[in-house]
Every structure is written in structure tokens, then in C-alpha cells.
N, C-alpha and C positions, 0 to 999 in steps of 0.2 A: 477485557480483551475482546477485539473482535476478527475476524478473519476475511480478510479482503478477497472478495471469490470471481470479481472482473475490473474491468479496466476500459475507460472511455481516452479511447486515442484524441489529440487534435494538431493536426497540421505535422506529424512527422511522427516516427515509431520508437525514440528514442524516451527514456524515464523524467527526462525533463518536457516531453510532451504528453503525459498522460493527465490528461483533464480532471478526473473525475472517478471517483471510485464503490464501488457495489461492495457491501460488507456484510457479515452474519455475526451476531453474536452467538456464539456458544449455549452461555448459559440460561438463558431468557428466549432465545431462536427470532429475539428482534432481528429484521434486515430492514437494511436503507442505503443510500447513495448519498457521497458527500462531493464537495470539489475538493481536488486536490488542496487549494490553501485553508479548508475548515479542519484537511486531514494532518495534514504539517502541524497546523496549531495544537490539534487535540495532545499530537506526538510531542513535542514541544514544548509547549506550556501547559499540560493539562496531568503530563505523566501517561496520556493514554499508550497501550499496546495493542499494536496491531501487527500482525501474522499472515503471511501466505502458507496454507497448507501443503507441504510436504511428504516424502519419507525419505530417508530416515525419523528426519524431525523435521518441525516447522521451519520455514526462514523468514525472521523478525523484521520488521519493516523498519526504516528510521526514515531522518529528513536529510537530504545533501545540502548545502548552502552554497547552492550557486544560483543562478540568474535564469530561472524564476528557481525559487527553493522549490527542491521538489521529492518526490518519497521514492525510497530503493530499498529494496529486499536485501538481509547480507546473514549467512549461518556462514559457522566454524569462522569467525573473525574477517569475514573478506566479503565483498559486495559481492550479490548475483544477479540473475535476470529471471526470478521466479514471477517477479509483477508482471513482465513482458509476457510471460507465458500464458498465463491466464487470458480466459476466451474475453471476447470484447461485445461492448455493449452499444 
């Protein structure tokens, strides 16, 4: 699991413009930066989970499939805008 802790805009503010993502693992305290399509795949094809830090609880990242696929934040069953929130890089 890692926790996504910012967000590289480009060309527009919406979830299908966030380029590029800053992450921290938990339990190892690796971080790194991936592009958005290395983070899609991990989510995807890899089984990876990734997280935006919340309270109550986390909200769980997945992939939208639309044009360009791209990653959204969604707790209690329903998408949100917690990736937006987070500061930018």
C-alpha cells in the first residue's frame, strides 16, 4: 500500500489532468513519484493499493476508464475529490 501525498497538475484541474503523483509507503517510509499511467497500471494490473489520507478513514484510489485513464479517490461507495485536495507539486 502506498499513500499518495501530492499531485502534478497539467494543462487543467480536473482528475483526468493530474499528470503525475508523489507517494509514501507506510511501511518501509520509501517515497517516490510515478506518472499517472505507471500508477493506473500498478492499480490495474499489479493489484497495487493506493490511498489518499483521510479522517474518518482513508479514501481508496482506483482507475476511471476514460480518455486518458486516469486515477480518483472514492470512500463509502461513491467517487471524491480528495486527490484534488492534496497540495501540488
Amino acid at each position: 500500500m502506498v499513500y499518495i501525498t501530492a499531485v502534478h497538475m497539467s494543462e487543467g484541474d480536473g482528475h483526468e489532468h493530474i499528470a503525475s503523483v508523489q507517494w509514501r509507503n507506510p511501511l518501509d517510509g520509501n517515497t517516490g513519484t510515478s506518472t499517472t499511467a505507471v500508477m493506473v497500471d500498478w492499480i490495474d494490473d499489479k493489484n497495487g493499493d493506493a490511498r489518499v489520507q483521510s479522517m474518518p478513514e482513508d479514501a481508496k484510489v482506483g482507475t476511471v476508464d476514460g480518455t486518458p485513464k486516469h486515477l480518483r479517490s472514492y470512500a463509502n461507495g461513491k467517487w471524491t475529490d480528495n486527490l484534488l485536495a492534496l497540495p501540488r507539486f
